[in-house]
N, C-alpha and C positions, 0 to 999 in steps of 0.2 A: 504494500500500500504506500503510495508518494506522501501522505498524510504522516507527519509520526506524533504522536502526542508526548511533551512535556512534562505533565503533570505531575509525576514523581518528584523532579526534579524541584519544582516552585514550591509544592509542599517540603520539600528537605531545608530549603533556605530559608523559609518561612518556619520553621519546625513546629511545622502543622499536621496531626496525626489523618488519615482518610477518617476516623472515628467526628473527630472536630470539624472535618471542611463539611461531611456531611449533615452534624448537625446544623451549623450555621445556614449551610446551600438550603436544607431543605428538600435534599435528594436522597433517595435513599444508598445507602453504604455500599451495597450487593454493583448500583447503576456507579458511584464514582466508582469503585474498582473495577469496574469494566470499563470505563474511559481511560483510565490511568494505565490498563494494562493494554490498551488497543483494540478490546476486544466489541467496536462499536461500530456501525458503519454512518452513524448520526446523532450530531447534538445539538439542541433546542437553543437557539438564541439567547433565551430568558435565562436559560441553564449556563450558559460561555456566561452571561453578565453576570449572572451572581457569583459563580466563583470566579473569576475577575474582581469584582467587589469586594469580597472577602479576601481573598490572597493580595490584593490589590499589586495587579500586574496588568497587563494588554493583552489579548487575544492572541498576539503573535509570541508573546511568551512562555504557552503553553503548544499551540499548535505550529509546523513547520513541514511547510510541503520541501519537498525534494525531489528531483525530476527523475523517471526511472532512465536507465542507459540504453540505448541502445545494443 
């Protein structure tokens, strides 16, 4: 997938446990451990903003296309 998600990463820096983003997000724990581990193929806008809000970072800080090779 050219997609890779972040997420681990802004939580370790933030040393914010998935237990706490989810509380605060509002998502459930089972849903951010499936984005954090890639295992998604879609996420809610409303859902990028909140946790943006809470981690307080930019959308580009968690998500990061990469182009496949040829």
């Amino acid at each position: 997938m050219p997609i890779i998600l972040r997420l681990d990463r802004v939580m370790a820096d933030r040393k914010m446990s998935l237990k706490e983003l989810s509380e605060r997000v509002g998502v459930a724990n089972v849903n951010l451990s499936k984005l954090k581990t890639g295992k998604v193929s879609a996420i809610r806008f409303s859902t990028l903003e909140a946790i943006c809000e809470v981690l307080d970072c930019q959308p580009g800080d968690i998500l990061e296309y990469q182009r496949k090779e040829d």
